[in-house]
Every structure is written in structure tokens, then in C-alpha cells.
N, C-alpha and C positions, 0 to 999 in steps of 0.2 A: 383159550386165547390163541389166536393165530398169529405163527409166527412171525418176523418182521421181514419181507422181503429182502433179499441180498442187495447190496448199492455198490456200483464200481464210480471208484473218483478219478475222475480222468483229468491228469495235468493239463493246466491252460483252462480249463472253466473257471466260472467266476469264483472268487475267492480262495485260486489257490495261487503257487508262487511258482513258478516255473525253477528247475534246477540250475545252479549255475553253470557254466561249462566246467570250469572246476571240478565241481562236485561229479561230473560226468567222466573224466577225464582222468579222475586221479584215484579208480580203487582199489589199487593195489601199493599205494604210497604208506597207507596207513593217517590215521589222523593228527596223528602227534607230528608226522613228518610233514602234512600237508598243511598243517597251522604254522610250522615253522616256514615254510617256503613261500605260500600267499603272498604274505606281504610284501618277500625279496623279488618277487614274480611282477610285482605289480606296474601295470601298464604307464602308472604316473609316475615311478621311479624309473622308468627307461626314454619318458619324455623330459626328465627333467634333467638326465645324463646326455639326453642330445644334445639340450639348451647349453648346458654348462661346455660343451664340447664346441659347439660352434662360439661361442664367447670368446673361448679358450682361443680359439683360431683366430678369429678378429684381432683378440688383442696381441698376438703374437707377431699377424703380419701387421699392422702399426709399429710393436716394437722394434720392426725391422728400422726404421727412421733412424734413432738411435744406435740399433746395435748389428752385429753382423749376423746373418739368416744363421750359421752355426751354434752362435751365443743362444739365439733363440731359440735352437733345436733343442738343447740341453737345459736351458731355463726355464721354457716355457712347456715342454712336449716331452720329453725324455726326464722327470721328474715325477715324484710324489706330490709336491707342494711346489705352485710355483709363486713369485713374489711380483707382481703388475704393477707398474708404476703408474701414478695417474696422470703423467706426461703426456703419455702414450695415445689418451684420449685428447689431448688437445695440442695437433701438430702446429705446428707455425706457419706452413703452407693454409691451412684450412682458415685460418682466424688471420692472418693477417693482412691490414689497412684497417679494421674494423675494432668496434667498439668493443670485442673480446677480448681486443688483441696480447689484454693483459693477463689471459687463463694462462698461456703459454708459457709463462715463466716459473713455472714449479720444479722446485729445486729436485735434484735428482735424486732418485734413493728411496722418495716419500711414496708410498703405495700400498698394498694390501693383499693377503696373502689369498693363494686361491686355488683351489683341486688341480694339480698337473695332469699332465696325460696318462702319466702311467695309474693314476690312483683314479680318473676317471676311467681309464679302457678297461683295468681291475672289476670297476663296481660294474662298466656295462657286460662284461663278459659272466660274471656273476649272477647278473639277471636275466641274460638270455641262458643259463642254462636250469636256470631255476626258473623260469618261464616253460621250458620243453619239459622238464621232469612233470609240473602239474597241471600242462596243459595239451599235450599233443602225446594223445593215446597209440599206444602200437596195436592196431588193426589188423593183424596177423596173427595166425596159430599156427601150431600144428607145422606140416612141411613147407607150407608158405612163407613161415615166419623164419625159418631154417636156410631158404632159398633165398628169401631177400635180403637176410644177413649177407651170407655167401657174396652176393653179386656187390652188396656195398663195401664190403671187405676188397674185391675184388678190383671196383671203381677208388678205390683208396689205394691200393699197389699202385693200380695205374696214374692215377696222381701224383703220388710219391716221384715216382718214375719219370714222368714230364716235368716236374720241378729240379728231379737232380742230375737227370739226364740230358735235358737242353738239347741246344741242336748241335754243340761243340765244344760239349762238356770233358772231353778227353782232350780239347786243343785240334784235334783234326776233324774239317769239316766235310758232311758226306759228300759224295763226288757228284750225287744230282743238284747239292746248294750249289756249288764251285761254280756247276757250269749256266743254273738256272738261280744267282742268287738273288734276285727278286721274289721267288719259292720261299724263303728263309722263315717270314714273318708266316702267311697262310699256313708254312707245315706246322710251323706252331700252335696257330690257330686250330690246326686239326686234328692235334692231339689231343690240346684241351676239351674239344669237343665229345674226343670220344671217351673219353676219360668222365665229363659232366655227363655225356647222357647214358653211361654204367652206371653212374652213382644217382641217375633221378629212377633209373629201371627202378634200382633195388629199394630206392625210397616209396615209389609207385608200390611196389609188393607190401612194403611194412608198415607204410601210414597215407596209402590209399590219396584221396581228395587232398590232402597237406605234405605233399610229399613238396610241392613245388618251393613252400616254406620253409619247412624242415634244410633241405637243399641251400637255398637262399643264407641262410642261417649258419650252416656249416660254413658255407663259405667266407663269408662276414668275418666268423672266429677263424678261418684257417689267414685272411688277410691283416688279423690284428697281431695272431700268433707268429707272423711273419714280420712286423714293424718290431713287436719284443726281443727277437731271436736277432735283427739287425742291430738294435740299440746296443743291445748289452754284449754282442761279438765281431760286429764288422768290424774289419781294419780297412778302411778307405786310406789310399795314398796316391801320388803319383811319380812317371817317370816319366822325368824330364831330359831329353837325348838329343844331343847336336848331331846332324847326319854327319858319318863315319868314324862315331862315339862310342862303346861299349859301356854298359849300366848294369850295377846288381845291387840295385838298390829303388828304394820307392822312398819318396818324402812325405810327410805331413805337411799342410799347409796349414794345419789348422794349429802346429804345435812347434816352438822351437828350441834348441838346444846350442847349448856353449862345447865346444868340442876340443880336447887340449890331445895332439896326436903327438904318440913320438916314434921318431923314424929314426932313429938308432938300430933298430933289430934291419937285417942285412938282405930280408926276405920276407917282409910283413911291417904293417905297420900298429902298434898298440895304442887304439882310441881307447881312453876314455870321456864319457859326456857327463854333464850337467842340465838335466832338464826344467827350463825355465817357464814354458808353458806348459797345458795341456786343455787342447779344447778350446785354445783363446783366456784359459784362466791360468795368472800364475801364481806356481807353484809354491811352495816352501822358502827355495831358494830366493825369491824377489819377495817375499812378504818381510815386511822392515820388521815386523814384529819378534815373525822366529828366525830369522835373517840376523840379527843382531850383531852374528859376529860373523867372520869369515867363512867362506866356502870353504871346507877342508877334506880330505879324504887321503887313504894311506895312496892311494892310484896316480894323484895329483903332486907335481911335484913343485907345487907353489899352492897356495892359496889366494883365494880371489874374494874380494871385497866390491861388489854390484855398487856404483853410487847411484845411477843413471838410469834407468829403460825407457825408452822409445816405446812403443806398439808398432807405431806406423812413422816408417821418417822418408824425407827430401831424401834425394842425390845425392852426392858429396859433391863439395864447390870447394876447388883451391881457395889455400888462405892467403892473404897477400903478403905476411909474416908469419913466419915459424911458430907454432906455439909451443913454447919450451914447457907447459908445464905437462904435456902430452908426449908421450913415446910413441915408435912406430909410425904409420900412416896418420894417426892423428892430429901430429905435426904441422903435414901439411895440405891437411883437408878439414872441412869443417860438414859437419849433419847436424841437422836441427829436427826439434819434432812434426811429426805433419800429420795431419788428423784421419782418425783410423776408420776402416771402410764400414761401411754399414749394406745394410741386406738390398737397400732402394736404391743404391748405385747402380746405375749404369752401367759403367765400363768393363765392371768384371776383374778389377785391380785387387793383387792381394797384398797383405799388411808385406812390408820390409823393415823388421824391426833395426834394432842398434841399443848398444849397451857401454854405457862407458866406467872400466873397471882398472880397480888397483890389485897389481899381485905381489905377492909379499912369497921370499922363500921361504926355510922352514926355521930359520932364524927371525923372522920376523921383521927383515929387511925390507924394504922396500926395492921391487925391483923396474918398476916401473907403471906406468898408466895408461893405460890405453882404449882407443873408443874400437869396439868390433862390433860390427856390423854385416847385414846381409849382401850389405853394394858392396864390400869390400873382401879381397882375397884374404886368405890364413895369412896368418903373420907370423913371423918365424919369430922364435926368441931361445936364447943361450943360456941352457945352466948345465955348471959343472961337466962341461965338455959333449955336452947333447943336444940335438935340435927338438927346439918343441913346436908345433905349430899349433895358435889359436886361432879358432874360426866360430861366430854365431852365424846357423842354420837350421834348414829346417829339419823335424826331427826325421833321422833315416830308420829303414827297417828293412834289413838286409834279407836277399831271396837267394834259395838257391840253385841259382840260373841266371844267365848275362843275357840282354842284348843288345845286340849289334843292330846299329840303325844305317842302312845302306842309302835309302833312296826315299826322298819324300816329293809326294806330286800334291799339287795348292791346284787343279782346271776352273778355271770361270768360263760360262757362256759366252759366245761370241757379243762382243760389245757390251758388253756387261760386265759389275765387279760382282754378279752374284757365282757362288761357289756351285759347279759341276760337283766336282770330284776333291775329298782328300785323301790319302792314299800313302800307307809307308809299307815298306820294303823292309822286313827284319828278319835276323839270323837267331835263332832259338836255341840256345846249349847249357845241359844241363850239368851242374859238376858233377854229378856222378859219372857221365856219359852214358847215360839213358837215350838220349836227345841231343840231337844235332842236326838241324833242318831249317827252313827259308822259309817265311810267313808273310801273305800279304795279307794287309790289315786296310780295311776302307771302309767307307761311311754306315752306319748300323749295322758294322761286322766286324764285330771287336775280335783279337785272340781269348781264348779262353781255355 
């Protein structure tokens, strides 16, 4: 019987199945690894993180209506779990004259819980890297694969490098920006470039045809890694300076503080504060619940009893009588509440809160009542032969370094109220005396 001729099966004829790319992609994962990761890989889990991601964003810029773009940053974006109201979906602008007019009245609070940013940017970061493990093969061997490490390694220094070195990341800036600062932005621009096109070289060596993805990719995760690294360590504040002012301090807008100073000591003065917000949310000290009973602290030489907060208040308006049940400026002014800013405003107004509090000494006297507030100066008050001054503010955080604000220029075009030029004029000194030097600061050239 003669033998049965050889048959070669050649993939893509009929009845057979072509490999997946998977399967092509992934021989050195092993199987056990590559069963686990498939599914985390998978194309409909990373469309279904984008869906949920732009939702995320719609409903958040809606919630700006209601709440202020910071409240939203932290509730909506800067979270595990965020909570959506269904308000949110039915503004009052959109429905009203109209026979819906009556969705719009859903009480506040009622909504539905929903993947924040951080536990969505989590699950996409997750899947793009369990995407590249079983899908984007390294194409390199041998010294090639050695060489194209090297140069990505290398386009990765240089990255580094342009993100923490800046164009004036030491505070002095190089003397061809000074003279050429329209340059400022393009040198930038040409760092970055050279920087991306080291790290597509060394991609080009390691994963050939996909290197341009691969690239893409990195970037992606180095831009989400960069929103985490800001969430969870930026201190955002500012400095607010009347020209021929000295400041060593920056404030929160977003956060404010009860501050009891005593200036007894002959060469310093001993604050301490009570923090009432944080973030727009308050604290311990304003929740009625663990609030219960007075402010107290060994530091404080009264205790303070919160009746009142404001968010956001009017001016003060003399009162046309005294009002005796109020100590201090309270007397003879009067704040009322006024409704807090939200992210869809216009003007760019920020909250001025007010608090109207009892303080009690350590006898449990009553020492008087008073409303403090942001419109209003520290108020001075007398115990036991000391000046105390109270003041709500916003919260400080002291540097160490002053400046001195010399000179500030506002230029508009000719016949125009549109803005040329802004421009300050500041003295830089450091307390150690490191630093002591003249800074001009103008429009997309901040100090740093």
C-alpha cells in the first residue's frame, strides 16, 4: 500500500480559523497569564470606560449650575464614587415656559451613585496596560532590542528633564527668553519635540509598525499620571498684594479659617486658627452634629460657639440702631446671607463668607457675640490684660520668602479697553538670604 502523500494546511483556507492577534502576540505571557488578562484587555471594556468618562464630564459641567467648578472637581472627578443628582439633567434654563417646566423641581440630594474619575482613570489605566502586555509584541532581539531600550530610556531622561526643568524652573529666566520672550513658548515646543521624537526612534527599534501607538499610549498614561500626582499633592493658593505691600503668605480661596492672634509676645505674633472649610466642604468644626458643643483648645483662650455661617454674604450695611445683642462691629453693621457662586457665573466672584459666634472664657462666661467676617477687619478683644485679635479668612500658608510689590502696569490698546500688557514689578527675598533680587512678571511669564 502506498503511502499517503504529505498535506501542508495552510492558514486562511477554507475551513480553517485564522489566529487571533492575541494568540500571535502573546508567546511568552504564558497561558494562564494570558487568560487572565484577555478579558481585562478587552476592546469593549476600554469603550465602555470612555462612555462612562464622557457622561462623567457632561454631568459634572451641568453640575456646575448648582455648585462651584471646585465642589465639582472633588465630587465629581477627584473621587472613587461620585454621587449625580438628577437636578443636574434638568436645568431651569432649558425647560422653562414649557410644559416640562415641572421636571425642574427635584429636590436636592436625590440622585445616583456613579464611577468617579479616579476609579474610572484606575480601570482605563489597567486596561491599557493589560492591552500592551497581550497585544503589542516586542519585535526586537538581540542588540537591537538592547539599543532600542537604551534610546527609550534615554527619550525618558529627556522627558523627565523638560517637565522639571521648564524654561524657569530655578526662577531665572535664560537671557535669550528676557530678550526674545515670544521664544518662550516655541523653546518649549522644541524640547518636547526632541524629547518625543528619541522616544518614537527607540520605539521604531522595539516594536517596529506600532511603535507610533505604543508612543501615543505612553503618553496618554504619562497625562493621567500627571492629573493623580496634582489631585492628591498640589497646593494651589494665591497672593494677593497692594503695590508697595510685602506678603509671605498665599491664601486658599477655596478654604477658610477662624484665626484668634495674640500680640502680646513683643516680637512676633502667636496665631492660632480654626479650620472651617476645606475645599468648599465644612469641616468638623461647622457640622452641628460633632459641633455640639464648643470650640475649645489648650491654644485658644476663650471658646467659641459657631451659631451662624454664611458661604457667601452681602457687604455690610450700617444699622440705623445699635444692636445690643451683638459685640464689636456687629453693633453697628449688619451681613445677611447671599447666594453662593457657582461654576456658570460669569463674573468670576469668590464666596465672602461670615460667621456669627459666642465666645465664652474658660469659666464659661460669656464674653461676648460677635459676627466675623471676610468684609470685615480683626477685631480686637481683652482678656486678662492681652489683646486678642479675631479674624475669618481665607486659609493662609505661609512661604519662606516675601514679596514686595513695587510697580504694577494694567496697558490697553489705543482706543480700546482691551488689555496690551499686565505687568508687576517685584522684589524676591528669601529668609535665609539666598535670594534677594527684582522680578518682572508679565503676561504668560509667570515667576517660578
Amino acid at each position: 500500500m502506498a503511502d499517503k502523500p504529505d498535506t501542508i494546511t495552510v492558514p486562511g483556507a477554507p475551513g480553517d480559523v485564522l489566529p487571533e492577534i492575541d494568540d500571535m502576540a502573546t508567546p511568552s505571557l504564558g497561558p494562564t497569564l494570558v487568560a487572565v488578562l484577555r478579558p481585562i484587555a478587552s476592546l469593549k471594556i476600554a469603550v465602555a470606560l470612555f462612555a462612562m468618562a464622557i457622561f462623567l464630564v457632561l454631568a459634572g459641567t451641568m453640575a456646575q449650575v448648582h455648585k462651584d467648578i471646585w465642589e465639582v472637581v472633588r465630587d465629581y472627578f477627584r473621587t472613587d464614587v461620585a454621587w449625580i443628582e438628577w437636578r443636574v439633567f434638568f436645568p431651569k434654563s432649558f425647560f422653562m415656559g414649557t410644559a416640562l417646566e415641572g421636571l425642574t423641581d427635584i429636590e436636592e440630594g436625590k440622585g445616583f451613585p456613579f464611577p468617579g474619575g479616579w476609579l474610572i482613570g484606575g480601570a482605563m489605566t489597567v486596561n491599557l496596560l493589560a492591552a500592551h502586555a497581550i497585544r503589542f509584541k516586542v519585535q526586537a532581539k538581540g542588540s537591537r532590542l538592547v539599543s532600542g531600550l537604551a534610546v527609550i530610556a534615554i527619550g525618558a531622561a529627556l522627558t523627565a528633564g523638560v517637565i522639571l526643568w521648564g524654561s524657569m524652573q530655578s526662577g531665572k529666566e535664560n537671557q535669550l527668553l528676557q530678550e526674545w520672550p515670544s521664544l518662550r513658548i516655541l523653546w518649549q515646543l522644541a524640547q518636547g519635540l526632541v524629547a518625543g521624537g528619541v522616544l518614537l526612534s527607540g520605539c521604531v527599534m522595539v516594536f517596529k509598525r506600532r511603535a507610533g501607538v505604543v508612543l501615543l499610549h505612553l503618553g496618554v498614561l504619562l497625562m493621567m499620571y500627571n492629573e493623580l500626582l496634582v489631585g492628591v499633592s498640589a497646593i494651589e493658593g494665591q497672593m494677593s498684594i497692594r503695590e508697595g505691600d510685602t506678603v509671605n503668605y498665599e491664601h486658599d480661596i477655596r478654604a477658610i479659617e477662624l484665626a484668634v492672634v495674640d500680640t502680646s509676645p513683643k516680637d512676633h505674633n502667636r496665631v492660632t486658627v480654626v479650620p472651617l472649610t476645606e475645599e468648599g466642604v465644612p469641616t468638623q468644626f461647622l457640622d452641628p452634629d460633632e459641633n455640639a458643643n464648643a470650640i475649645q483648645h489648650p491654644n485658644l483662650p476663650f471658646s467659641i460657639e459657631i451659631e451662624k455661617y454664611f458661604k457667601n454674604s452681602m457687604p455690610p450695611r450700617n444699622r440705623r440702631n445699635p444692636a445690643t445683642r451683638f459685640d464689636g462691629a456687629g453693633r453697628f453693621v449688619e451681613i445677611t446671607r447671599a447666594r453662593a457662586g457657582t461654576g456658570t457665573d460669569t463674573g468670576g466672584e469668590v464666596d465672602v463668607s461670615t460667621v456669627e459666634a459666642v465666645l465664652r472664657n474658660d469659666k464659661n462666661k460669656k464674653i461676648g457675640r460677635y459676627v466675623l467676617s471676610q468684609h470685615l477687619k480683626p477685631q480686637s478683644i481683652q482678656i486678662d490684660g492681652k489683646t486678642f485679635e479675631v479674624a475669618l479668612r481665607f486659609k493662609r500658608t505661609y512661604v519662606p520668602y516675601s514679596l514686595h510689590l513695587t510697580d504694577v502696569r494694567f496697558d490697553k490698546y489705543i482706543g480700546t479697553q482691551t488689555a496690551s500688557n499686565y505687568s508687576s514689578d517685584v522684589r524676591l527675598v528669601a529668609f535665609d538670604g539666598s535670594v534677594d533680587r527684582k522680578v518682572h512678571i508679565w503676561m504668560n511669564n509667570p515667576l517660578r
